[in-house]
Each structure stands twice: as C-alpha cells, then as structure tokens.
Steps between C-alpha positions, in 0.01 A plus 500: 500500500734303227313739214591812674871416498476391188365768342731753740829297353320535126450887535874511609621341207290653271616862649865369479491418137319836416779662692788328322364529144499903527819534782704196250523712201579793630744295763665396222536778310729658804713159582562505094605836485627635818874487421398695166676864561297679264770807457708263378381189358709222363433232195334253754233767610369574186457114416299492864303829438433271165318296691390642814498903414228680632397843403728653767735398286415677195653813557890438637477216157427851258736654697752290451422460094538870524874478653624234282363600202808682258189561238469439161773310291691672216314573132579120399502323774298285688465567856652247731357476858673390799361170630378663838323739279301298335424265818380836670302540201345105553425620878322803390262352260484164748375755794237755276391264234586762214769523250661808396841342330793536589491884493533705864320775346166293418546376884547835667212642283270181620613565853411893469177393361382257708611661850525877381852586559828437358708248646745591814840428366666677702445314818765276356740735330751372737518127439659463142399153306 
C-alpha cells in the first residue's frame, strides 16, 4: 500500500516538472514581454527582445529598422546610427542567430527569403519612432 502512494506522488512530480520545463519558458517569455507594444517600441524593449525575442518578434524589429532608417550617409561620411537602432539590430541577430549588419536592406531581403514575402510595414505606418 505505502509503494503505491509512493510511486502515485513520484509520477506527479515527475509530470509537474515535465510540465514546467516546456510551460516556464514560454511563461516567461509573455511575463517578460507583455508590456512590449510592438507598434511602438521604446529603448527598454529592444534591450528585452535582446534577451528574450522570439521569432514573433522578427518582423515589427525589420519594420521598425525600416522606419528609422534615413539611409545611407553623405559621399564622406560615416554613417551614424541611433542607439535604438543598433539595439534593434542586437535583438534581431539575438532572436535568428544570423547577422546581416547593420543594413535594413540585408534584413528585409533575409526576411523575404526566409518567409517569402516582404515585410508588412505598413501595419505600423501610424506610430512614428
């Protein structure tokens, strides 16, 4: 009689740990970023989508390279990027594992082909960085 509710209380811990080590992640993922307003993110998001992006993410980050981006820097001149510029450049090479520089035309032309379409900007035409 002892085994059997031993082994009953063993099974229920073993299912609760298999439980929390796929629901945690993904648990945490949401409490991490749920304030994140991804039509109009903010220095602090990009140094949390640093850490805890996920490929959800990928596309409102290109998006957002694509709206603050003024292009290239006069003949002479070296380009100068804004510092939430470059951290949503950290956040997209954090969340896909790839580096394209600091150029939004090498990560729009990675996101059209990898997912086969060109990246919805307009979604968030009317949030302004």
């Amino acid at each position: 009689m002892e085994m059997k509710k031993i082994s009953k209380i063993a099974w229920v811990v073993a299912v609760t740990l298999v439980v929390l080590y796929f629901a945690l992640p993904e648990a945490w993922y949401h409490f991490k970023t749920s304030g994140i307003d991804r039509r109009n993110l903010t220095h602090d998001d990009f140094l949390t989508l640093v850490k805890y992006g996920r490929e959800k993410d990928v596309e409102p980050l290109i998006a957002y390279l694509q709206r603050i981006d003024s292009g290239p820097a006069q003949p002479g001149e070296k380009r100068i990027y804004p510092c939430i510029y470059i951290h949503c450049v950290d956040a997209l090479k954090a969340i896909t594992g790839v580096d394209h520089g600091m150029s939004r035309e090498g990560w729009a032309h990675w996101f059209r082909q990898t997912y086969g379409r060109a990246v919805e900007i307009d979604i968030y035409a009317d949030k302004k960085p």
